[in-house]
N, C-alpha and C positions, 0 to 999 in steps of 0.2 A: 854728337857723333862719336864712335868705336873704333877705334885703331887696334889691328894685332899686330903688337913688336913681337910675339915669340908664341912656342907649344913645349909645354913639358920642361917648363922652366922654372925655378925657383920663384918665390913670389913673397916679396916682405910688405907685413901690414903692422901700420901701426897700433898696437894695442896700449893700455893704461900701464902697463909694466914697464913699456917697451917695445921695440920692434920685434915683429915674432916670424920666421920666413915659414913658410910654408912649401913643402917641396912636393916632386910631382911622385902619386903612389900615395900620401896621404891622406889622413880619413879628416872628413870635419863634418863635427857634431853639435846641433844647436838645435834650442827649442829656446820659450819666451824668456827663456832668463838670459841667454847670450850663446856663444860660438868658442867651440875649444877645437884645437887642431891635436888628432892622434898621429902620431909619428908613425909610418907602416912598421919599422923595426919594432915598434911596442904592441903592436896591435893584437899578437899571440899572447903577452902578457896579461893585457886589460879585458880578454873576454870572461877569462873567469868570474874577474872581478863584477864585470856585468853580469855577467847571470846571476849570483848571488844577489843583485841590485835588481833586479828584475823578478825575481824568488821574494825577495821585500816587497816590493813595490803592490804585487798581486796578491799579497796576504794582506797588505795594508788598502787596500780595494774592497776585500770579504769585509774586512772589519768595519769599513766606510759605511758601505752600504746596508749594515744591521745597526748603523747609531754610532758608532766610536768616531771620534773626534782626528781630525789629521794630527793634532798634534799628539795626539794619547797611540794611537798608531803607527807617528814615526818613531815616538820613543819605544815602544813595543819591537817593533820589526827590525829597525834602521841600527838598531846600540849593538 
């Protein structure tokens, strides 16, 4: 059974670091390798940063699919 104590409340999870809170306006991002919490104050910061990472990611896609190896294509793209 599901109880709600609260909305738009802060919310602390225990990660392998440590406790990490999570507050409300937050981004969280995950796929199979695990879950990262973007701060919304950072979040103007870090798009750049993904696009660049996204810009990579689809060059190393082209190269996948003619034969290059991921590993030879994330040294390629990723450095």
């Amino acid at each position: 059974m599901l109880k709600v104590v609260g909305v738009n409340i802060p919310v602390e999870v225990e990660a392998d670091k440590g406790p990490i809170t999570v507050n409300p306006g937050d981004y969280l991002i995950g796929d199979i390798n695990g879950v990262i919490v973007l701060p919304k104050e950072l979040a103007e910061k870090a798009l750049p940063l993904m696009a660049k990472q996204v810009e990579a990611d689809s060059k190393m896609a082209v190269e996948i699919q003619k034969g290059m190896t991921f590993t030879e294509a994330s040294k390629r793209f990723r450095l």
